[in-house]
Residue, then its C-alpha position, 0 to 999 in steps of 0.5 A: x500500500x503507498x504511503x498517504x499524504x495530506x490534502x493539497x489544501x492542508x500541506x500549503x499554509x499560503x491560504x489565509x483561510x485555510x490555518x489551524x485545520x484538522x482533518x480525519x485522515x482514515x486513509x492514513x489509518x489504513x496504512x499505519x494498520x497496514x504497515x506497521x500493524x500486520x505481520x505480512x508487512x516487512x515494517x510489521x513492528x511486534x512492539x506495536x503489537x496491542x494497538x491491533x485491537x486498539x482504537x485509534x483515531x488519526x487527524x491531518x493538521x496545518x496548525x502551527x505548533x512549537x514547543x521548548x524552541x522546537x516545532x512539533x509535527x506529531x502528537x499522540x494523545x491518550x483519549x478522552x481528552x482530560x486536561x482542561x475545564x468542564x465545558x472545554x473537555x465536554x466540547x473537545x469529547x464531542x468534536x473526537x466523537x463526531x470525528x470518529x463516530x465513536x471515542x478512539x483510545x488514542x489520537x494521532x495527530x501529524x502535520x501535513x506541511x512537514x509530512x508532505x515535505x518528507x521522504x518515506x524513512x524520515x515520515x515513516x520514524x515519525x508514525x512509529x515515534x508516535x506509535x511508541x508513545x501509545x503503550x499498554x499498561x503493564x503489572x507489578x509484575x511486568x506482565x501487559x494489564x487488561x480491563x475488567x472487560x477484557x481490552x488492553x487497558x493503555x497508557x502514554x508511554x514516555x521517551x527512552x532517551x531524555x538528553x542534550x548533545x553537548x552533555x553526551x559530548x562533554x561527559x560520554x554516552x555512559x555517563x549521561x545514560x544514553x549507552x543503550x540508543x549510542x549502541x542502536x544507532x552504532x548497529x545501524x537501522x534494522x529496516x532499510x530504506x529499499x524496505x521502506x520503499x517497498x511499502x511506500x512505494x514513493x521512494x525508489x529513486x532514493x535507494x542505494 
């Protein structure tokens, strides 16, 4: 399946009338199922593995977002949304549900001007990145914790890696805990990018 991109109208910002836009974007959700979901996909990733069942509900955006000096062009959301007044929350519920026809246990939001910009391995990081934040839950015992009725019970996963470049070149990757990610990018990536372009079918020009 080729990778999806955002609506036209969506990934340009040179339309006044067009700002702070979000779209559902179902076709993206086909292909992230698709894609990192199935286990006949070569980027079938088993760390993902419970979100098969999961509801997830998956929106475009053109709204500029910045945060600590750095844009942010993805966002993953554990639903309903909580943080904020009675009226705020009720309205934010009602505006999820009537985009998803129901309340999804995630939300995934991506911004479709640095999306449209990006080839396939660097969009593809950016959907697993966010995938990675939405988790399940686990036990005192390490073991996946599911609901009364069954269903996974989730939780917003953070960052493996919390650090500034200049502290790991100052003070060494030991030190500043980040041993475990040095090692992953020293071994190089276990997906490659005519892997990649053999799922998004946009990228061929770019292989090797």
């Amino acid at each position: 399946m080729n990778r999806p991109y955002p609506p036209h109208d969506l990934a340009t910002l040179s339309d006044l009338e067009m700002l702070d836009r979000f779209v559902p974007a179902p076709e993206l959700l086909e292909w992230i199922r698709a894609t990192f979901l199935d286990e006949a996909s070569p980027l079938f990733n088993i760390e993902h593995v419970h979100l098969r069942d999961a509801a997830l509900g998956v929106l475009w955006t053109n709204c500029d977002n910045s945060k600590q000096l750095r844009a942010v062009i993805g966002q993953a959301e554990l639903m309903p949304p909580m943080a904020m007044g009675k009226w705020q929350r009720a309205r934010a519920i009602q505006q999820v549900e009537e985009w998803f026809d129901g309340m999804p246990d995630f939300l995934l939001t991506f911004s479709a001007p640095a999306a449209a910009g990006m080839d396939d391995p660097s969009f593809c990081a950016l959907v697993e990145h966010e995938l990675y934040h939405c988790a399940q839950k686990l036990d005192e015992f390490g073991m996946p914790k599911f609901k009364q009725d069954g269903t996974p019970a989730f939780v917003m996963r953070g960052h493996d890696v919390e650090e500034f470049v200049g502290v790991v070149a100052r003070y060494g990757a030991e030190a500043a805990g980040v041993s475990a990610m040095v090692n992953a990018a020293k071994a190089g990536p276990t997906i490659g990018r005519a892997s990649i372009a053999g799922v998004c079918g946009t990228c061929l020009r770019s292989v090797a």
